[in-house]
C-alpha positions as CSV (number, residue, x, y, z in Angstrom):
1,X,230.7,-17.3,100.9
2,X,233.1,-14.8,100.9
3,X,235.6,-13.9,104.1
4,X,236.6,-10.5,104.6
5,X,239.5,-9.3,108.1
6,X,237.9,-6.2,108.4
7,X,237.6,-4.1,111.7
8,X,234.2,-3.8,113.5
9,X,233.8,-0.3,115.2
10,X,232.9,-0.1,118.9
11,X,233.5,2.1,121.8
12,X,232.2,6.1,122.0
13,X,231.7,9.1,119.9
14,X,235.3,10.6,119.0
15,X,236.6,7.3,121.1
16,X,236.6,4.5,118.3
17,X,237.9,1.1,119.4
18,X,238.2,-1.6,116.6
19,X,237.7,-5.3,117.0
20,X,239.2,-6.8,113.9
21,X,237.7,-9.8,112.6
22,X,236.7,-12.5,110.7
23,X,233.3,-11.5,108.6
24,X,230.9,-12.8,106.0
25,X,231.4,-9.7,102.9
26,X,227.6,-9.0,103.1
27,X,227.3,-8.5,106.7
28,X,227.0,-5.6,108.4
29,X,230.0,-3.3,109.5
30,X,229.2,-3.4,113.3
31,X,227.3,-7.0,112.3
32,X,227.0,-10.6,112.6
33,X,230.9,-12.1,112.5
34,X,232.7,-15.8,112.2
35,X,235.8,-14.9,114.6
36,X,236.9,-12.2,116.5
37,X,240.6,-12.3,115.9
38,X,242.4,-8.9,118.0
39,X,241.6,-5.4,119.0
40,X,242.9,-2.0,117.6
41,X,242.8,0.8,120.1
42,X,243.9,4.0,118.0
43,X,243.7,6.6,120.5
44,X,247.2,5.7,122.2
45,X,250.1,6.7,121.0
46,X,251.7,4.4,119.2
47,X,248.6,2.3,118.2
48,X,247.5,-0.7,120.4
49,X,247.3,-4.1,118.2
50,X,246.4,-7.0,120.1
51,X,246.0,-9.8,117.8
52,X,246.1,-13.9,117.4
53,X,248.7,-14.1,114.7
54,X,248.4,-18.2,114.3
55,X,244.0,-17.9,113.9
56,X,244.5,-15.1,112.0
57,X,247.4,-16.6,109.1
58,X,245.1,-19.9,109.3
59,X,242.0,-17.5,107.8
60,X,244.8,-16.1,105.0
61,X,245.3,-19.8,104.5
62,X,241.5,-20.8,103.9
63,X,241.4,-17.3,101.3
64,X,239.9,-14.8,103.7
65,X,241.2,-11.5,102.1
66,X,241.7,-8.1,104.2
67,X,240.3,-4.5,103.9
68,X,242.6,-2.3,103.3
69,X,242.9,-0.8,106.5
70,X,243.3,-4.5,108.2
71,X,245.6,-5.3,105.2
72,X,248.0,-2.2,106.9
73,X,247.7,-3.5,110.6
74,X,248.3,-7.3,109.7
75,X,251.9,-6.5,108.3
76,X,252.4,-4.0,110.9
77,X,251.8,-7.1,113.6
78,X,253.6,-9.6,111.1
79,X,250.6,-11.7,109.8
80,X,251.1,-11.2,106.2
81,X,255.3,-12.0,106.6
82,X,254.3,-15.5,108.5
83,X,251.8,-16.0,105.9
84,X,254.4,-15.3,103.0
85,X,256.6,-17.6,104.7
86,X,254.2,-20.7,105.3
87,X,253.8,-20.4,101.5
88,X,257.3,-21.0,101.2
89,X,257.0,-23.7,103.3
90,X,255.1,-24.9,101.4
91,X,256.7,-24.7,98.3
92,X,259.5,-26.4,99.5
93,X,261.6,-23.2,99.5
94,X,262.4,-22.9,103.7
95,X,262.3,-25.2,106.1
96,X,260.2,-25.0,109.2
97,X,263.0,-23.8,111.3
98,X,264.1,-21.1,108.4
99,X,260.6,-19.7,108.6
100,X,260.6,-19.8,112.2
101,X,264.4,-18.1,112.8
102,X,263.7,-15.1,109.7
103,X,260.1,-14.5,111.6
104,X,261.7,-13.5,115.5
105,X,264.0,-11.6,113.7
106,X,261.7,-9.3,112.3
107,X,259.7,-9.5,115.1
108,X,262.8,-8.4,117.0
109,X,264.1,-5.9,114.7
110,X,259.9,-4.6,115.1
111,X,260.1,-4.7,118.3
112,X,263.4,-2.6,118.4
113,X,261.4,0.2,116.5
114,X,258.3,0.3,118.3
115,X,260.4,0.6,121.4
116,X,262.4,3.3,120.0
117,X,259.2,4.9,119.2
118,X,258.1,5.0,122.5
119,X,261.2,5.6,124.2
120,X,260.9,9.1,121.6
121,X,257.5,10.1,122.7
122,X,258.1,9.6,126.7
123,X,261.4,12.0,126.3
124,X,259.3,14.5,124.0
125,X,256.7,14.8,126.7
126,X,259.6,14.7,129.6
127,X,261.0,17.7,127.3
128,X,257.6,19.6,126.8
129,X,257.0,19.6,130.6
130,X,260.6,20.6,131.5
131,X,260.0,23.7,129.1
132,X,256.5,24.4,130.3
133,X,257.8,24.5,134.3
134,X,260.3,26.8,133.4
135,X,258.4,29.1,131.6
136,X,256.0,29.4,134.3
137,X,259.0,29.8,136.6
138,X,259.8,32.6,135.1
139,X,256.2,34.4,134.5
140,X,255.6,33.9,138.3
141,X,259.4,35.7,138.9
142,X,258.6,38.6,136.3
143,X,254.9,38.8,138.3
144,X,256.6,38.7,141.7
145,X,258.8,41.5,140.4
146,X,255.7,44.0,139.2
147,X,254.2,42.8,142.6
148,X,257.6,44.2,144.5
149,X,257.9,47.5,142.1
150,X,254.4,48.3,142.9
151,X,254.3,48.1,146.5
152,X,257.4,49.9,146.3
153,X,255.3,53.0,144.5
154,X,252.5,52.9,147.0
155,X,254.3,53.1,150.0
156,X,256.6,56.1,148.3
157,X,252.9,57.6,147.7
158,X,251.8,56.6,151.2
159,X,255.0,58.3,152.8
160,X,254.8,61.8,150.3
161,X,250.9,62.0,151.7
162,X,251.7,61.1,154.9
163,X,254.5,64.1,154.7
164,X,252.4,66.6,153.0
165,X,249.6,65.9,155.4
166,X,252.2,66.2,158.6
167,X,253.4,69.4,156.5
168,X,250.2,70.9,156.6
169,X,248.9,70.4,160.0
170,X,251.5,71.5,161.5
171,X,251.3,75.1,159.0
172,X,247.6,75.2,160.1
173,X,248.9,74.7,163.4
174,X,251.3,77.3,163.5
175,X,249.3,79.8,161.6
176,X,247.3,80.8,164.4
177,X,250.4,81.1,166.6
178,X,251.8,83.6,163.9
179,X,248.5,85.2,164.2
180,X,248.5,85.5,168.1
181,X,252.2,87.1,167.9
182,X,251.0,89.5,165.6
183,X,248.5,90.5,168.0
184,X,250.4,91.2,171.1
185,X,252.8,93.0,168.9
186,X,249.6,95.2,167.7
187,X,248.6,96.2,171.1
């Protein structure tokens, strides 16, 4: 029987959510499996990867051989650089303790990237919502300046209507006045 590390799709449409594990090659994707080693959430930014390094080098061990995709996820999380190193282990090459010392340090030096990563993405979107306030600040001044300029024109209409209208009643009041002059000057 052959073992595949292969990722088994779950969660919704456009949502996927990955359980990688340990399958028989003929199974189905979503199928029957031996042992569910992690999870692999893609839609956060940087990935998600929880996995069980020690189960997981145990099935490299016993000849379990990865898909490509879990191939790129195990040596981003480490597996296949403990696995490397057991074989040297076991070829006599390290010691235990070797091994042990080279693996935190490139877990730590990993670590040190992802974190950088992250520390990159949180000041990006600190940056994008920095720029985004301030360029609505200053739509909302430009509109409150149209809004000043044309309340400023109406109410110079109002008044010029307002004086043309006091302009003309009182010339249609005073008409007939001219006209009553006129007439005692007649008789």
């Amino acid at each position: 029987m052959s073992v595949k590390i292969r990722l088994q799709r779950h969660g919704k449409k456009q949502r996927p959510f990955y359980w990688i594990v340990a399958a028989d090659a003929r199974s189905k994707r979503d199928g029957k499996f031996l042992q569910k080693l992690g999870t692999y959430n893609p839609n956060t930014n940087p990935a998600t990867i929880d996995l069980n390094i020690d189960v997981t080098v145990q099935w490299l061990h016993n000849g379990a051989q990865p898909t490509d995709t879990a191939r790129a996820i195990l040596s981003y999380k480490g597996v296949l650089m403990k696995h490397h190193l057991d074989g040297g282990i076991r070829k006599g090459a390290l010691t235990q303790e070797q091994a042990d010392a080279k693996f935190s340090e490139w877990l730590d030096a990993k670590s040190g990237k992802v974190d950088a990563k992250k520390g990159d993405l949180s000041k990006a979107k600190t940056d994008a919502k920095e720029k985004a306030l301030l360029a609505e600040k200053e739509a909302n001044e430009k509109r409150a300046a149209k809004a000043v300029v044309a309340t400023e024109e109406v109410v110079e209409e109002t008044a010029e209507e307002v004086v043309a209208d006091v302009t003309t009643e009182e010339v249609v009041a005073e008409t007939p006045a001219v006209e009553e002059n006129n007439e005692e000057t007649e008789a």
